[in-house]
C-alpha positions in Angstrom: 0.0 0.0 0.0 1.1 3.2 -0.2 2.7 5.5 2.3 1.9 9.0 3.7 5.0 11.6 3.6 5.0 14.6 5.5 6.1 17.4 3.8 9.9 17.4 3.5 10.9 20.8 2.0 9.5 24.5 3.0 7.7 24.9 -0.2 6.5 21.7 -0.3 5.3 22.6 3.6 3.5 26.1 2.0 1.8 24.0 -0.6 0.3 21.6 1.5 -0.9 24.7 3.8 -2.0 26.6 0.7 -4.1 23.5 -0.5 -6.1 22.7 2.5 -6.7 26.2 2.8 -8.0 26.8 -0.8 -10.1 23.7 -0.7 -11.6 24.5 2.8 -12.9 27.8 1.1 -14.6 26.2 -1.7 -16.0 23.8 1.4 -19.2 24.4 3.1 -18.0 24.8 7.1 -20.9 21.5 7.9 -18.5 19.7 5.2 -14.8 20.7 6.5 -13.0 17.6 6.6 -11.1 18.9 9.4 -11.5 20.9 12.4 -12.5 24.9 13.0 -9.3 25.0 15.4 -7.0 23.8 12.3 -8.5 25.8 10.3 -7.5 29.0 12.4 -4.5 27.8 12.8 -3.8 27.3 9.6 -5.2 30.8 8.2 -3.1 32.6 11.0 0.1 30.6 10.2 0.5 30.3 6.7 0.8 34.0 5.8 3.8 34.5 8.5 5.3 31.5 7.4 5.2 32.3 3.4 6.5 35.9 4.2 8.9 34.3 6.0 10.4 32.2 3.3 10.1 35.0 0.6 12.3 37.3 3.2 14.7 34.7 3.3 14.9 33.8 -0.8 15.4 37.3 -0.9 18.2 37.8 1.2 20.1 34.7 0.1 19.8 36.3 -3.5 21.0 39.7 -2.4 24.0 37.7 -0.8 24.6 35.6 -3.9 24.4 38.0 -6.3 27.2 40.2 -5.0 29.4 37.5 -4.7 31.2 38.0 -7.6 32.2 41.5 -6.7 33.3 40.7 -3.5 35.7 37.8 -5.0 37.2 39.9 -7.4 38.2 42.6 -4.5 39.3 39.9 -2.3 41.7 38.3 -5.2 42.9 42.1 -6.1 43.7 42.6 -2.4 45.5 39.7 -1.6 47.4 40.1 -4.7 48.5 43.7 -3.7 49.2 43.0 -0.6 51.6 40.2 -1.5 53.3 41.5 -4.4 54.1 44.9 -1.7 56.4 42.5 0.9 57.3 40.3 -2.0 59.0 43.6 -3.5 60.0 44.8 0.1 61.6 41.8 0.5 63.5 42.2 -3.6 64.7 45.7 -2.1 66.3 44.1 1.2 68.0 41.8 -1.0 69.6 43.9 -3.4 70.8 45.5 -0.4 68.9 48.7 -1.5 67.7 48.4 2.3 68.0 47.1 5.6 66.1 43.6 6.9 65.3 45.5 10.2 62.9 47.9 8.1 60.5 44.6 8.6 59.7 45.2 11.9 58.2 48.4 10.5 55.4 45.5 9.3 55.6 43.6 12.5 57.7 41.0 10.5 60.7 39.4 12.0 63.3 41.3 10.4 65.2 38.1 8.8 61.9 36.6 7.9 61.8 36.0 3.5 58.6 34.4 3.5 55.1 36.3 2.8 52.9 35.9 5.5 49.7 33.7 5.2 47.2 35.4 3.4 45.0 32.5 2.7 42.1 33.7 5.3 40.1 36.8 4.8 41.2 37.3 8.6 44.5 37.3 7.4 44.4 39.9 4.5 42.5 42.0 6.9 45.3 41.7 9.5 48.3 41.8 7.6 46.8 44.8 4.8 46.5 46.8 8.0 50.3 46.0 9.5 51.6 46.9 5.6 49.4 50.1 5.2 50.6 51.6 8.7 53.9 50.0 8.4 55.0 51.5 5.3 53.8 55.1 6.4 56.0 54.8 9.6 59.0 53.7 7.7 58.6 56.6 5.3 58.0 59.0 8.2 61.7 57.7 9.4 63.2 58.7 6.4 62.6 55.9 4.0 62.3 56.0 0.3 58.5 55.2 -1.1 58.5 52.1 -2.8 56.5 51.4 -6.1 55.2 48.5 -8.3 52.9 49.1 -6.6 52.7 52.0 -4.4 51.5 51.8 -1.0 48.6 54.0 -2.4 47.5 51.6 -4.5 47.5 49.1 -2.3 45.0 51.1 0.4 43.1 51.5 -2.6 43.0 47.7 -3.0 42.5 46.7 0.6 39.9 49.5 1.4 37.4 48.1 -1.6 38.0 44.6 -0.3 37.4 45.4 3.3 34.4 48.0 2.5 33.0 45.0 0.5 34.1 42.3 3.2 31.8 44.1 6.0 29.2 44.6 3.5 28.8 40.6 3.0 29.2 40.0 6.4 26.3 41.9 6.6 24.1 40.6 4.1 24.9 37.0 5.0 23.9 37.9 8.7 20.4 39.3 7.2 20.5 35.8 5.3 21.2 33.7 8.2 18.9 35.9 10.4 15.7 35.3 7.6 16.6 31.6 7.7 16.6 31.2 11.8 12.8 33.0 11.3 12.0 30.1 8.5 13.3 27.3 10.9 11.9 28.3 13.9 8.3 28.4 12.3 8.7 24.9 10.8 7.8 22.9 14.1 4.7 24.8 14.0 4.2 24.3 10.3 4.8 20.4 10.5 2.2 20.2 13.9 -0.4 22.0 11.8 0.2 20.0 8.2 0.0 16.9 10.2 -2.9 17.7 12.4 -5.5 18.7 9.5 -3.8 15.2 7.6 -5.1 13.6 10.4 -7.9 14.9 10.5 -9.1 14.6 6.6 -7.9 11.0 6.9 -10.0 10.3 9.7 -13.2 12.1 7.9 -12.9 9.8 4.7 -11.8 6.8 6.8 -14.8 4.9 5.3 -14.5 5.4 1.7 -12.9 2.7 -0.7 -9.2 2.9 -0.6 -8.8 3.9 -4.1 -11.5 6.7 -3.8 -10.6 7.7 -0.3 -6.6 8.4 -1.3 -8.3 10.8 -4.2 -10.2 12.8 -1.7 -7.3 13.0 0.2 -5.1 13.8 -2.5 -7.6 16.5 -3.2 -6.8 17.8 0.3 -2.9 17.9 -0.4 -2.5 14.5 1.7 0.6 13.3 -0.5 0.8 9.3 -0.9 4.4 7.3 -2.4 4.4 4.3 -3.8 7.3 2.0 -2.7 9.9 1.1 -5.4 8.2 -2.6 -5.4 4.9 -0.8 -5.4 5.7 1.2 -8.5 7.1 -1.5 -10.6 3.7 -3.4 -10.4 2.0 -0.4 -10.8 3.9 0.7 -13.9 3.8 -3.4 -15.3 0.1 -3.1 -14.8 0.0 0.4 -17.1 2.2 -1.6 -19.8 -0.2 -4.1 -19.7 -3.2 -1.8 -19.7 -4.4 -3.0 -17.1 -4.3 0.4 -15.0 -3.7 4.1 -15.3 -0.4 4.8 -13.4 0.0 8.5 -12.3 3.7 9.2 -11.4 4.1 10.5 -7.9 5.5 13.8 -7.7 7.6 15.3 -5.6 6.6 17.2 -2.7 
């Protein structure tokens, strides 16, 4: 026979909600397959809840769609920011200066290596300690270095951090609107499974056959098992039945 599923998705969850309301107001009250209290319950919900999920579709788009910006500005920072202490570094070997000028960047002053820049944390740090490091060395005295210019790379680090903040931002609106749609799915799945009970309690006498299309009417969603369906769809080959594929919820 087949099986009941609850609702697995949250449109899936609206649909159901949207069904047994639009059916119930095509219903005489006398006729309601389920309860007054559902009903309610059902009418008060279902508006929050679909709000709700539209909020957070919304925000996850917002998020998404300025993605790309934000990757290009954290690819052109970290670049800039690398190619500075890796030329820093070409100028302390060429003897043009001193190692010690690296502690101007919080760098050991015989460390070669780049730091880590791997993290966003990391550019954030380390863009900071180059950007104030190079204006105390050239406060001391120190010639400007160039290709690239420590101008350029605050230009560079500013547009990745204004744009860093910005999707921190959006992704705690996003994370904010999907908390909202998560905490109102316990309430959803009580509801959806309280008027299913209900509407397969009121047509509990009807033939199987008829009573799962009533049902099915009400947005009460039925699977076949995969042995179930095989029989089903040799009985269609054999024209012996009208198989309906079920349809995901």
């Amino acid at each position: 026979m087949p099986y009941r599923r609850l609702p697995n998705t949250d449109q899936a969850r609206l649909r159901a909600l949207k069904t047994a309301l639009e059916m119930a107001a095509k219903t005489d009250l006398e006729r309601l397959p389920f309860s007054q209290h559902s009903l309610h319950s059902a009418k008060t919900f279902t508006p929050n809840f679909e709000s709700a999920i539209i909020q957070y579709r919304s925000a996850y788009r917002n998020q998404a769609s300025k993605n790309s910006a934000y990757n290009e500005a954290l690819k052109k920072a970290r670049l800039y920011v690398s190619h500075f202490i890796q030329v820093l570094n070409f100028a302390i070997i060429r003897g043009e200066m001193k190692p010690e000028v690296r502690e101007f960047y919080e760098i050991n002053r015989n460390e070669r290596k780049v730091p880590s820049l791997a993290l966003e944390s990391e550019l954030l740090e380390w863009g900071k300690k180059v950007i104030e490091g190079d204006r105390k060395r050239v406060m001391k005295g120190g010639s400007p270095i160039y290709c690239p210019s420590i101008a350029v790379v605050k230009t560079r680090y500013d547009q990745f951090e204004d744009a860093y903040y910005h999707q921190k931002m959006l992704q705690n609106i996003t994370n904010r609107a999907a908390d909202k749609v998560s905490e109102l799915r316990p309430t959803s799945d009580e509801i959806i499974l309280k008027i299913w009970n209900e509407v397969e309690e009121y047509f509990i006498d009807l033939p199987d056959e008829i009573r799962r299309e009533k049902l099915k009417s009400w947005g009460v969603v039925y699977f076949y098992r995969p042995e179930e369906k095989k029989k089903l769809e040799s009985a269609k080959l054999q024209g012996n039945i009208v198989f309906e594929e079920n349809r995901e919820c």
